[in-house]
Every structure is written in structure tokens, then in C-alpha cells.
VOBA-1610 file (N, C-alpha, C; in pm, whole numbers, padded with zeros to 5 digits, always signed):
BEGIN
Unk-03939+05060+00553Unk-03990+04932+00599Unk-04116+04952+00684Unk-04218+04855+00663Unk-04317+04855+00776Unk-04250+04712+00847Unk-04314+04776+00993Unk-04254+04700+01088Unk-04352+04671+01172Unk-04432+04531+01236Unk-04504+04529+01337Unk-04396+04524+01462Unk-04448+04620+01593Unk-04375+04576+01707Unk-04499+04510+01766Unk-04462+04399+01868Unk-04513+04371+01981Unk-04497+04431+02083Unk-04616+04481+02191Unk-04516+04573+02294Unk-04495+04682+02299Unk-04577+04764+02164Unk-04528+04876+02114Unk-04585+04985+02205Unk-04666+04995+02282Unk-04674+05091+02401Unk-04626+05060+02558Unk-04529+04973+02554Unk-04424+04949+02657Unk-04310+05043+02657Unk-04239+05000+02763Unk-04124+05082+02865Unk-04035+05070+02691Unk-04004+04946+02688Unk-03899+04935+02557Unk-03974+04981+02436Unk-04073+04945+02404Unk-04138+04920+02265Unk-04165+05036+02254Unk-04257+05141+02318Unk-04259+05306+02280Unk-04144+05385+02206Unk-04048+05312+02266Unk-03904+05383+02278Unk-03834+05344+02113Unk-03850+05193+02099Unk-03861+05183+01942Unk-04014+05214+01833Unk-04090+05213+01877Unk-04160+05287+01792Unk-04076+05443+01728Unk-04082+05514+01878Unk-04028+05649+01830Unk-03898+05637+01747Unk-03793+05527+01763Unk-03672+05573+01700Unk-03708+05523+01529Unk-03813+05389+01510Unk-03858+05363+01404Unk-03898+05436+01281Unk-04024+05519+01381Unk-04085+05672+01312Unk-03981+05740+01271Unk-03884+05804+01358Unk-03795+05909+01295Unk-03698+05876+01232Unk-03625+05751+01194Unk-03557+05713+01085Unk-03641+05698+00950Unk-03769+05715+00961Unk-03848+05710+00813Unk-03894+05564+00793Unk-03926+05456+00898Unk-04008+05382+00898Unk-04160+05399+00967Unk-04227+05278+00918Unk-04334+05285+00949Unk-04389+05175+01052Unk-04488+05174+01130Unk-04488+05105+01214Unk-04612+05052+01285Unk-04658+04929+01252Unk-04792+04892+01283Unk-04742+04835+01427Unk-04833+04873+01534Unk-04820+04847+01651Unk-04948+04742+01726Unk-04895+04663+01798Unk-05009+04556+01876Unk-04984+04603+01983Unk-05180+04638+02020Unk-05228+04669+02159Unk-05341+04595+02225Unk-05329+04585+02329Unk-05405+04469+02384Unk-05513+04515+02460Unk-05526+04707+02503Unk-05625+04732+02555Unk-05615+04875+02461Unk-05735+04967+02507Unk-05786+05093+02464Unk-05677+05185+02484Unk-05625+05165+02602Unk-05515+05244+02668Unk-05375+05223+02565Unk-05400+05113+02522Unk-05238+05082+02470Unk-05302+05150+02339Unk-05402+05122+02263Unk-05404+05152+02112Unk-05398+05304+02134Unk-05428+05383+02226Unk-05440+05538+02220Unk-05305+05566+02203Unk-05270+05523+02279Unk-05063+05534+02306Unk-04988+05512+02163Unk-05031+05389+02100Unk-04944+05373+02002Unk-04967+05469+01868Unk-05134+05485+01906Unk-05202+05559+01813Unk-05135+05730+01766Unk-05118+05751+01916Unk-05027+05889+01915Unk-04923+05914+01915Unk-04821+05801+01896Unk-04673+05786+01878Unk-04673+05785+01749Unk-04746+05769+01662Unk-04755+05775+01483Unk-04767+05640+01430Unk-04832+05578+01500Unk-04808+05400+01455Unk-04990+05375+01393Unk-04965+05276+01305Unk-05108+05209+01281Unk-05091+05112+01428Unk-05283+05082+01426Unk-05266+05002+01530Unk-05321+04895+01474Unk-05260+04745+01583Unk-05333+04613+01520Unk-05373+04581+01712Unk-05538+04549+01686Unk-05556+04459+01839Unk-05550+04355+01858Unk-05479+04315+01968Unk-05446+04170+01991Unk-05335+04132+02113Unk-05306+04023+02127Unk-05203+04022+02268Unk-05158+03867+02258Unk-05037+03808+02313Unk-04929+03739+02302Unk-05059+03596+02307Unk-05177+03568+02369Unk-05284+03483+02316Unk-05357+03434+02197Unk-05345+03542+02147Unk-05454+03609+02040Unk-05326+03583+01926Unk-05293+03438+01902Unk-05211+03411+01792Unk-05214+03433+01661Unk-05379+03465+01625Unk-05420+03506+01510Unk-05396+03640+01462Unk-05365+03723+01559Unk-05370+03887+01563Unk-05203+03880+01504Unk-05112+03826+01599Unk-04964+03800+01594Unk-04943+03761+01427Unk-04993+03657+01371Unk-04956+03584+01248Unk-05031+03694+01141Unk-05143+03771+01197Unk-05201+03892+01098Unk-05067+04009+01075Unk-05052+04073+01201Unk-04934+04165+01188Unk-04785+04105+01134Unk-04758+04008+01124Unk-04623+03958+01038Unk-04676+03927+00912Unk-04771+03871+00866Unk-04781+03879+00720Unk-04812+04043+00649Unk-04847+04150+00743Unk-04899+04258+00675Unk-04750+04346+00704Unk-04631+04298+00731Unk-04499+04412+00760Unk-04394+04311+00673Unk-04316+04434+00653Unk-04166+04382+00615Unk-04079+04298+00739Unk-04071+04338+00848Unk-03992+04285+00924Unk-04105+04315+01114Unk-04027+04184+01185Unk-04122+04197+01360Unk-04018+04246+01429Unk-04006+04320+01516Unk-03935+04357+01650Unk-04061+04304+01766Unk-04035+04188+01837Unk-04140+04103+01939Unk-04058+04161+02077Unk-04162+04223+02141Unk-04077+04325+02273Unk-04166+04275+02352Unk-04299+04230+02377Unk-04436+04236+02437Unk-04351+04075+02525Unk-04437+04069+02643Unk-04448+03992+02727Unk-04486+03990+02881Unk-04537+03849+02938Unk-04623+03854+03052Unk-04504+03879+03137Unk-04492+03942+03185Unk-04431+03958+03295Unk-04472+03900+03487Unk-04505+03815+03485Unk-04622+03722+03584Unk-04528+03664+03656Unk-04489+03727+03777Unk-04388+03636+03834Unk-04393+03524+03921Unk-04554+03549+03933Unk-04603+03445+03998Unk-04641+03304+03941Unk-04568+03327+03796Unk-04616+03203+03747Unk-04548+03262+03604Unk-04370+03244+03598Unk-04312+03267+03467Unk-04301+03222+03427Unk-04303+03045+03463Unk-04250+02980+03364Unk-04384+02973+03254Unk-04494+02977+03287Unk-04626+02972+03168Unk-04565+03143+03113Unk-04525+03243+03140Unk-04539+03323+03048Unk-04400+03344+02922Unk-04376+03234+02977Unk-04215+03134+02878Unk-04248+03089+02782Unk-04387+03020+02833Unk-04440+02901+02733Unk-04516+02998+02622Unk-04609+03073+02680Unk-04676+03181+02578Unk-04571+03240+02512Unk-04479+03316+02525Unk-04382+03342+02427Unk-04336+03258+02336Unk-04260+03165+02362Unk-04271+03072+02269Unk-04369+03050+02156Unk-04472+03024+02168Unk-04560+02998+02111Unk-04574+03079+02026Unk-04584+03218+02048Unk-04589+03342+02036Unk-04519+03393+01859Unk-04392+03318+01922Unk-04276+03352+01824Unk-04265+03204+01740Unk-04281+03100+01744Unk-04336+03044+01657Unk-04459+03021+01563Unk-04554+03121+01606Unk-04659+03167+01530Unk-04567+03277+01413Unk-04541+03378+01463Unk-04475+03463+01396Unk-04380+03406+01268Unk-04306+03355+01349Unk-04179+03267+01273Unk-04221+03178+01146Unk-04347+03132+01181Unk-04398+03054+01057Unk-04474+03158+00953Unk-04511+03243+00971Unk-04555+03325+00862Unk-04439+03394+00773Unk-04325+03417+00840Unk-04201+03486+00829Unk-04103+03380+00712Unk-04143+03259+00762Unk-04049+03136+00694Unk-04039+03158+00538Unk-03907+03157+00496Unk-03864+03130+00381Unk-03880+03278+00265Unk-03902+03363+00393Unk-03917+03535+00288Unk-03784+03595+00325Unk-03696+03558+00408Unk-03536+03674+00430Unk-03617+03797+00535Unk-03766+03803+00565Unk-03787+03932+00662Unk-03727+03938+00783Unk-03702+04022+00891Unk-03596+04005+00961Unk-03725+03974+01079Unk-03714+03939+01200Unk-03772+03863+01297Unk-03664+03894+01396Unk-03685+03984+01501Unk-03619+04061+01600Unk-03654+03978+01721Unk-03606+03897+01838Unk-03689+03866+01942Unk-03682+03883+02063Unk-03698+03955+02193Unk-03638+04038+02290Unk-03588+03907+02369Unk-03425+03914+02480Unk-03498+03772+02534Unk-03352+03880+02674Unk-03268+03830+02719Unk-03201+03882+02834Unk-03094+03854+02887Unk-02951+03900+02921Unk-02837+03893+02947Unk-02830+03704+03016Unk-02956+03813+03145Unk-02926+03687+03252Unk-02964+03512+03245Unk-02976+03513+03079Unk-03010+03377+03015Unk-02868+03323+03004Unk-02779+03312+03024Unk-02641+03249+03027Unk-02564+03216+03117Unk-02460+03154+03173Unk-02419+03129+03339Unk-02395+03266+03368Unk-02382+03213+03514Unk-02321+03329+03573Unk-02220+03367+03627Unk-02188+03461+03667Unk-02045+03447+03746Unk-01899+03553+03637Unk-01934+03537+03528Unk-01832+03623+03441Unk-01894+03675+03386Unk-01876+03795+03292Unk-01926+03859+03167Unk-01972+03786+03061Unk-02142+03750+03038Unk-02141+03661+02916Unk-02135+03749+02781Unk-02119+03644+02668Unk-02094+03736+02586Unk-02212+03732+02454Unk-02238+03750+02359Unk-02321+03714+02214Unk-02322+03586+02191Unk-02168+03557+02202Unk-02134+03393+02187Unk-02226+03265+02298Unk-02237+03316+02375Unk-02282+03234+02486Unk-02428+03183+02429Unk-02474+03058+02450Unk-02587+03029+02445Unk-02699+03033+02586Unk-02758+03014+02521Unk-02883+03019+02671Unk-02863+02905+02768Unk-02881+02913+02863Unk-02861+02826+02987Unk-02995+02775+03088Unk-03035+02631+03071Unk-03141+02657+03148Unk-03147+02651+03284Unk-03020+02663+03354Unk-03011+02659+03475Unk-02988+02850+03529Unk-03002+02926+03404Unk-03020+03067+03465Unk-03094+03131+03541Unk-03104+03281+03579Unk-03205+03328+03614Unk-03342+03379+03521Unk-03249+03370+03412Unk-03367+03378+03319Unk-03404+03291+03201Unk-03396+03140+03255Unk-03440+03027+03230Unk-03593+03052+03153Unk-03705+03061+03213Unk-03807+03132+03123Unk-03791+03173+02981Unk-03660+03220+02937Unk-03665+03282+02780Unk-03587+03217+02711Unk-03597+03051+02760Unk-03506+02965+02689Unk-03509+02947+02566Unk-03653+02913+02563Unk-03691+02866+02445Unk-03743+02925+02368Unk-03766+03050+02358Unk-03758+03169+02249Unk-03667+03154+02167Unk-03563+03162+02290Unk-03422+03186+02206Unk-03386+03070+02075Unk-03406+02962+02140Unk-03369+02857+02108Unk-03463+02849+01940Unk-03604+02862+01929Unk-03710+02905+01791Unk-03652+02982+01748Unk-03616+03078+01802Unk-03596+03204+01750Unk-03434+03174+01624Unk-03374+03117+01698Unk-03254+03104+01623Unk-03250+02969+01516Unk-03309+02905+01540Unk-03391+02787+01461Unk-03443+02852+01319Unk-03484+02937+01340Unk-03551+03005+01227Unk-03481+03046+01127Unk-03365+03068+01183Unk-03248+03134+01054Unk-03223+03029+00999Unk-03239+02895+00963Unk-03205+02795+00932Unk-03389+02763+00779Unk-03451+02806+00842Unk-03604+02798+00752Unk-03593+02951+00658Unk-03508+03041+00628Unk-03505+03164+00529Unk-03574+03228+00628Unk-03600+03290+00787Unk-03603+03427+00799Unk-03496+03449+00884Unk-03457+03617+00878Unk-03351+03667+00919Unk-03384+03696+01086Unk-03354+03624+01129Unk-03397+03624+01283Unk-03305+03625+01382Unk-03339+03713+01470Unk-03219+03750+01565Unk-03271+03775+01702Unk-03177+03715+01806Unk-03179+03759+01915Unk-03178+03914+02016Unk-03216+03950+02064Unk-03168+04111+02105Unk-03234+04116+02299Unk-03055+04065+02358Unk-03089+04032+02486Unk-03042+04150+02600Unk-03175+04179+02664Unk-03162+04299+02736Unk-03113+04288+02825Unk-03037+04354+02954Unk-02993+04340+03050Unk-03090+04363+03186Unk-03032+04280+03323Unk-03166+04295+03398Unk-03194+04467+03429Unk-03117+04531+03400Unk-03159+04663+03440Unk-03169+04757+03288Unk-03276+04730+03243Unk-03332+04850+03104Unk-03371+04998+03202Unk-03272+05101+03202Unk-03335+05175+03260Unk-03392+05345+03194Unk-03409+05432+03247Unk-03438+05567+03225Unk-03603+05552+03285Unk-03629+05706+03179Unk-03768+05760+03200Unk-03895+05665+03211Unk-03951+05631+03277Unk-04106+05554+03285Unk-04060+05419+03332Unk-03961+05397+03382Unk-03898+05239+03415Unk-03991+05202+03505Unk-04049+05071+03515Unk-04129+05036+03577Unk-04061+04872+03634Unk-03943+04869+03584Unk-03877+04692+03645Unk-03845+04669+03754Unk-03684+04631+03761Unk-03660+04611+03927Unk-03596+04658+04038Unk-03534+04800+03919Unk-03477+04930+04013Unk-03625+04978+04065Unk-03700+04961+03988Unk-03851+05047+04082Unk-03894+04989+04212Unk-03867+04820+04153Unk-03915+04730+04245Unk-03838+04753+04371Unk-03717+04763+04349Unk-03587+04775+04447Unk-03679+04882+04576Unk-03690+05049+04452Unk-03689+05115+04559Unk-03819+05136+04647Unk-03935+05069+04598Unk-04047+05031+04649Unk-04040+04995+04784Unk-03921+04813+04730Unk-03877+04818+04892Unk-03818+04845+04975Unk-03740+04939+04951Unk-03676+05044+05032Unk-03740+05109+05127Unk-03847+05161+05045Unk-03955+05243+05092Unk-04049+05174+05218Unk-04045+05079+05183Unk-04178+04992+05248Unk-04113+04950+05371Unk-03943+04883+05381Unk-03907+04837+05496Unk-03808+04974+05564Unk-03792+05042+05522Unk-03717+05151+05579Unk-03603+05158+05577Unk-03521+05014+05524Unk-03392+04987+05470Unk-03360+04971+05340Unk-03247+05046+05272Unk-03185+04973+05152Unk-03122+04872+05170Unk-03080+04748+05089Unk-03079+04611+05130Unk-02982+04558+05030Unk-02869+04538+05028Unk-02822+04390+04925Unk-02785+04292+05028Unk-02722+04177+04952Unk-02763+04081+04976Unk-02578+04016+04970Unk-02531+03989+05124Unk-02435+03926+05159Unk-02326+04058+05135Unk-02251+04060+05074Unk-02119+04142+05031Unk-02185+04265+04939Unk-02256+04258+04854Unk-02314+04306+04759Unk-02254+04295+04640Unk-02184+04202+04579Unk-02070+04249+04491Unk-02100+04165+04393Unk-02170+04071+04380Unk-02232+04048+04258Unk-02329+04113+04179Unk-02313+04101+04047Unk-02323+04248+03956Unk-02417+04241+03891Unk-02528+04292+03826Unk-02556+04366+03750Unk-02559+04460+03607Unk-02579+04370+03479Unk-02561+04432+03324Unk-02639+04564+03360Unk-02645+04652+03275Unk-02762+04754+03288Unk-02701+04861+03125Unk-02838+04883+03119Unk-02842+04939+02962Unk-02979+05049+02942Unk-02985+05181+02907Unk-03052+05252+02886Unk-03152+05214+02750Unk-03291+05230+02783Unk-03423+05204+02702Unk-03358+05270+02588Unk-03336+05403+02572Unk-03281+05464+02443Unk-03231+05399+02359Unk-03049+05383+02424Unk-02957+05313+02364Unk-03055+05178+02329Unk-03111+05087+02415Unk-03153+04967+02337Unk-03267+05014+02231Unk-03314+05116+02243Unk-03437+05077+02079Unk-03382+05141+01973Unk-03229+05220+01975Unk-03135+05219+01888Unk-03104+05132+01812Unk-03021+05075+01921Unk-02992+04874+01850Unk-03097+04789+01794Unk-03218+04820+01858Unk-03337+04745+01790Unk-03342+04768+01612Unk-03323+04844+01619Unk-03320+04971+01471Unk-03217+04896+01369Unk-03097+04913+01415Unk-02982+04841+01375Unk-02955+04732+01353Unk-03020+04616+01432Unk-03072+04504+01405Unk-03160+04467+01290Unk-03217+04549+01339Unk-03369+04539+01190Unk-03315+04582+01056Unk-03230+04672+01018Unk-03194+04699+00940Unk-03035+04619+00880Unk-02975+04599+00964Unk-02868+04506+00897Unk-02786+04387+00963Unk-02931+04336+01115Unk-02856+04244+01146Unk-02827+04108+01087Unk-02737+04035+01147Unk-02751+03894+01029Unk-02807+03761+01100Unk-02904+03694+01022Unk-02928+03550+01084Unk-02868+03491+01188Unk-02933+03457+01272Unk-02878+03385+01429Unk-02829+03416+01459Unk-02798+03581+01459Unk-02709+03643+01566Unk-02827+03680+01716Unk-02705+03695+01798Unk-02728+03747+01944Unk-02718+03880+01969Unk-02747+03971+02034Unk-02715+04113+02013Unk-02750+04147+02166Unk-02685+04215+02204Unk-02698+04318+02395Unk-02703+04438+02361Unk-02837+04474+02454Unk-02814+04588+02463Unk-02767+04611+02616Unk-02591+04625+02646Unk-02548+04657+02722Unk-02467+04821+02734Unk-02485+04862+02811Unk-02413+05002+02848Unk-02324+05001+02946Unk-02386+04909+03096Unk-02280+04892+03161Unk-02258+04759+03204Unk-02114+04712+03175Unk-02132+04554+03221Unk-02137+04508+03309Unk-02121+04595+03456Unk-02156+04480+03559Unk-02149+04589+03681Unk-02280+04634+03704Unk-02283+04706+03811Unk-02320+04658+04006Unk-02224+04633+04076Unk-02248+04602+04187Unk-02388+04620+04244Unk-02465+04529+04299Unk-02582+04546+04385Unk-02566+04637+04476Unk-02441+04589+04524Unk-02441+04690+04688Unk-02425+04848+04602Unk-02356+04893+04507Unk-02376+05040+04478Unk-02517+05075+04451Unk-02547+05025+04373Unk-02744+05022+04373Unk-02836+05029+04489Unk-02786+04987+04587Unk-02856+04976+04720Unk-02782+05105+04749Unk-02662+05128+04782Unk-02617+05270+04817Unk-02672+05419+04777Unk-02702+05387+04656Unk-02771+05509+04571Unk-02910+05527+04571Unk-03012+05398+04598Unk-03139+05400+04655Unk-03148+05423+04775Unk-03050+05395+04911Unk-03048+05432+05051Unk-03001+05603+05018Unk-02954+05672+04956Unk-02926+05849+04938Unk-03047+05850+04893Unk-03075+05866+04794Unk-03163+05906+04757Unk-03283+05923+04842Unk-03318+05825+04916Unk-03425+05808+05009Unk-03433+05811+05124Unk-03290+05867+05167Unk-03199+05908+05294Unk-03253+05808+05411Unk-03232+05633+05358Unk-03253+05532+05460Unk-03093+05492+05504Unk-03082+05396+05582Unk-02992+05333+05592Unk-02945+05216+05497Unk-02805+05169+05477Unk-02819+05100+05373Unk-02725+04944+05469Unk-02823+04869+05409Unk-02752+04722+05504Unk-02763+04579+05421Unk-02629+04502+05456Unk-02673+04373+05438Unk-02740+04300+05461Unk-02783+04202+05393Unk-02886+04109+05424Unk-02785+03972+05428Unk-02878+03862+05520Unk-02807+03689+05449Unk-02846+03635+05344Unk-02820+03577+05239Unk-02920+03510+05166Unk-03029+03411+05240Unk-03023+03369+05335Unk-03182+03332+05455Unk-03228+03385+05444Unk-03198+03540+05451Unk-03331+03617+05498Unk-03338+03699+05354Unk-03289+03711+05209Unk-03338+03731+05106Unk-03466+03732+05091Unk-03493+03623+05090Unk-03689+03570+05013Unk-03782+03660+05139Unk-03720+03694+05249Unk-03860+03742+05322Unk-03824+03878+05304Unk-03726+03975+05295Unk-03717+04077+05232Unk-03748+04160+05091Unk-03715+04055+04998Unk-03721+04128+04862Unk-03815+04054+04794Unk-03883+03942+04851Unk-03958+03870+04819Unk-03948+03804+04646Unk-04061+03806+04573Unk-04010+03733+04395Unk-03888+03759+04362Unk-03790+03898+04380Unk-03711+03955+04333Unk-03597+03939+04446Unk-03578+03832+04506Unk-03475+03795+04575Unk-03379+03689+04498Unk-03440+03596+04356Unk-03373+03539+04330Unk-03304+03598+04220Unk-03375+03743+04139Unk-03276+03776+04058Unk-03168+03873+04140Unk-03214+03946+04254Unk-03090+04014+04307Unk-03004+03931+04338Unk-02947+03832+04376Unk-02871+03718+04458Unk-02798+03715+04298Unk-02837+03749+04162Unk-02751+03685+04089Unk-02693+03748+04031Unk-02549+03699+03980Unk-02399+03789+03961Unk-02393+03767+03794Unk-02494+03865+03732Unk-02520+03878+03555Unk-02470+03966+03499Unk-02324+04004+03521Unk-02234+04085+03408Unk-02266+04039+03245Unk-02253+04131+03166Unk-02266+04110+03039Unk-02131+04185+02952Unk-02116+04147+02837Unk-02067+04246+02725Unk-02140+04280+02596Unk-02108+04436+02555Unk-02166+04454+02437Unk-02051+04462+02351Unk-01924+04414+02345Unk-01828+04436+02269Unk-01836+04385+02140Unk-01915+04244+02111Unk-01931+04192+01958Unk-02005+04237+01925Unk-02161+04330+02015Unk-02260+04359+01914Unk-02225+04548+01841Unk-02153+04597+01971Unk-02043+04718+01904Unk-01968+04720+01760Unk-01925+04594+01795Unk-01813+04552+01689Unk-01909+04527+01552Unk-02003+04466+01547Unk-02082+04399+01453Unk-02194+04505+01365Unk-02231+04594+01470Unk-02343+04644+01405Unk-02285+04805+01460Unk-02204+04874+01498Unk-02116+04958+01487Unk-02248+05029+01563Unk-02285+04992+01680Unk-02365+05088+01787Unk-02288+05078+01905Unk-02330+05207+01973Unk-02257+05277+02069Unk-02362+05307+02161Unk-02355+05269+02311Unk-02417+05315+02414Unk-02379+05468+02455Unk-02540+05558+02458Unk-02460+05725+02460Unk-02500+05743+02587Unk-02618+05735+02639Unk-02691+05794+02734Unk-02663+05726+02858Unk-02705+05784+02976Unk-02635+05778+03095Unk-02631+05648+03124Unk-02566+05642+03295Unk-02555+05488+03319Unk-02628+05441+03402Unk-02696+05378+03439Unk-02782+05289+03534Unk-02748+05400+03691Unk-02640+05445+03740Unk-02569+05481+03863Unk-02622+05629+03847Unk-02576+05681+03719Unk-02592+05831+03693Unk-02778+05838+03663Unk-02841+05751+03624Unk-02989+05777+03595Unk-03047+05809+03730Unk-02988+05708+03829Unk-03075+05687+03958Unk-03020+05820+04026Unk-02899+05853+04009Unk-02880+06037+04091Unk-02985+06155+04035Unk-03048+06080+03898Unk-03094+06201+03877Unk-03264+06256+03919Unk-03343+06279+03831Unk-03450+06307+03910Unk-03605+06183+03857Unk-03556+06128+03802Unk-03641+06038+03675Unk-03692+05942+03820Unk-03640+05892+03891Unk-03684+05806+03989Unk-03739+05783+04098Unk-03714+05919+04136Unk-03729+05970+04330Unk-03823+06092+04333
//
């Protein structure tokens, strides 16, 4: 199969490029600067230029592949809900070139899109009162689409994608660790945390692409629900600070943008997408990555 990724010299998207390449696909990659096309260029990918704006570039790379894996996105926290709206858009550009051929249409979106408070599951739909409200309406096109002939699927990451080159909100975490001299959760610490290794997810990406089915949901989960306060424990060792509670008052002046996703209790399961597409989380766990040396 040729495959355009979006994203394809990202934390996730590198990671499926490579597993793409070595199963014996091929893989046209979108880069948005010099830096990214060198990257994808040397991972073994054709390159296409262009970026989640540049709708014309997007609707070029889905008519020239068999199937999209869409990983790319603004990450702007100062203003997510517009980089909601660009996605969207994004994937309804895509989606319409895709319409009525059976190509499969992969679309990244995130655990913490469903309530909170229990383990959500595949089954669960998106919620717009989540923390990750922003990727509503991806989801929502995205699954729409299986209904117009393409094979389009969800593939929702957990807030912690972690390992080698992680650049999210364990980094963010220990940044501020660093900066205030304390490790920090927030009240008890005991609301949790999905978390899933980059590997294991561009595995599943793979697996998806190759035999997932129309309007399904898919996690890439490894662990379902890892306590904040252990996360704060293992960033306070590591960085041999003290490790303390916070109130939720004083959240927003501590952890600042990233006070409203720590505060939230986003267990996940990967048990139907196990069950469904017969993948297995191998590589370490969110707890065991951060003991090791990849971070500190």
C-alpha cells in the first residue's frame, strides 16, 4: 500500500512511518518545513509539501495513496479550539477525495474525548464537555464518512503517548518541576491518567490501516489509568525535588495551560481494540519509561 501520513516527521508519525516502511509499505509523507521534508526524506518516505492549511496539498496526497493515517496537528494551546476547527476541515478535505473508493482514512483524535471519571471504552462516543473537546468534531466527520464508502476510523491516543523524543505533557510536567523546585499534583493525586507507548501506538496505526473496519474507534492504550500523584512522585526522584500537593485554586498559577488537563481523571481501555484487531501493548509503561534514562 502507499500511504500518505500527515505528521509524518512527528513524535507519533516518524514512529509510523518507520513501522510502515518495514512491513513493506510505502509512504508519502507531508512536511511543512525543510526540516520536516529532510526527516521524512531520511526515514524512506516520498515527500509531499504542505500543512493542515494548505488544503490543496492534503486532497493532493489522498488522491495519490491507497489509504491516510492523519497524525499532524496544531497543537496551540493558546487558542485550541481554532486548531479543532483546522482539523476538521482538514479531514473533511481528505474525506471527500477518499469518498466512495473503500480506502481506509485513519484519524488521530484522544482517550480524554469521553466523560470522565471511569475507564472509557471504543464504545464511548465523544463528549463535548471533555478535556479534549477540541477533537470533537473530527471524530464526529471522521465517522460520518463510513457511511459515504470510505473505510474510516478513529485511533484515540491517550494523554500520555510516551518514550524516546516525547515532547507532550510528561515533558511539560517536568519542565515545571524544574522551574518551581517542586513536583506538584493536584489535591489527592488520584485521578488518573491513560498512557500508551509511541511504538505500541504506530503498531496499531498499521493494524488499523490494514484491517480495521468502518467507524470503528481504536486506543492506543498500554496503561489504563495511571495516578497523577505517582507521576509527580517519579518526576520529584528523578529530579531529587520535593513532591507536594497543590489545591485546585492554586492549579492555574502553577501548571499554568496544563492545569486543566492534569485536574482530569481520563482512564481508558484497550480491551475491544485488543480483542478486535488482535494487538498487544509490548513496550514499557509510562512509570517504567520515566525511571529510565530517555527523560532526565
Amino acid at each position: 500500500m502507499k500511504v500518505f501520513v500527515t505528521g509524518a516527521s512527528g513524535f507519533v508519525g516518524s514512529a509510523i512511518v518507520r513501522e510502515l516502511i518495514d512491513a513493506g509499505h510505502q509512504v508519502l509523507g507531508l512536511a511543512r518545513s525543510d526540516a520536516s521534508a529532510a526527516a521524512v526524506a531520511a526515514a524512506g518516505a516520498e515527500v509531499l509539501q504542505g500543512d493542515l492549511n494548505d488544503l490543496d496539498s492534503l486532497k493532493r496526497g489522498a488522491a495519490a495513496s491507497d489509504g491516510v493515517i492523519h497524525t499532524a496537528f496544531i497543537h496551540d494551546f493558546s487558542n485550541i479550539a481554532a486548531s479543532g476547527v483546522i482539523d476538521g476541515q482538514a479531514v473533511t478535505a481528505m474525506g471527500e477525495v477518499l469518498e466512495g473508493s473503500g480506502r481506509p482514512l485513519i484519524v488521530t483524535s484522544g482517550t480524554a474525548l469521553v466523560r470522565a471519571g471511569r475507564p472509557s471504552t471504543e464504545e464511548d462516543g465523544a463528549d463535548t464537555a471533555s478535556a479534549g473537546a477540541h477533537r470533537v468534531k473530527s471524530e464526529v466527520i471522521t465517522l460520518e464518512l463510513a457511511s459515504r464508502g470510505v473505510r474510516s476510523m478513529v485511533l484515540r491516543l491517550p494523554p500520555s503517548t510516551h518514550g524516546d523524543g516525547d515532547h507532550g505533557f510528561v515533558p511539560a510536567l517536568i519542565g515545571i518541576a524544574r522551574a518551581k523546585g517542586v513536583s506538584a499534583y493536584i489535591g489527592d493525586g488520584s485521578n488518573r491518567w491513560a498512557a500508551g507507548h509511541r511504538l505500541d501506538a504506530a503498531h496499531l496505526y498499521r493494524l488499523a490501516l490494514e484491517k480495521g473496519a468502518p467507524g470503528s474507534r481504536y486506543h492506543a492504550v498500554g496503561d489504563e489509568g495511571v495516578p497523577t500523584r505517582e507521576i509527580a512522585e517519579v518526576i520529584g526522584k528523578r529530579l531529587n525535588l520535593p513532591v507536594v500537593s497543590i489545591s485546585s485554586e492554586e492549579a492555574a498559577g502553577h501548571f499554568g495551560w496544563l492545569s486543566h488537563f492534569f485536574a482530569f481523571d481520563a482512564p481508558s481501555s484497550s480491551a475491544l481494540t485488543q480483542e478486535r484487531l488482535g494487538w498487544r501493548p509490548t513496550h514499557p509503561g509510562l512509570i517504567a519509561d520515566l525511571e529510565g534514562p530517555a527523560y532526565f
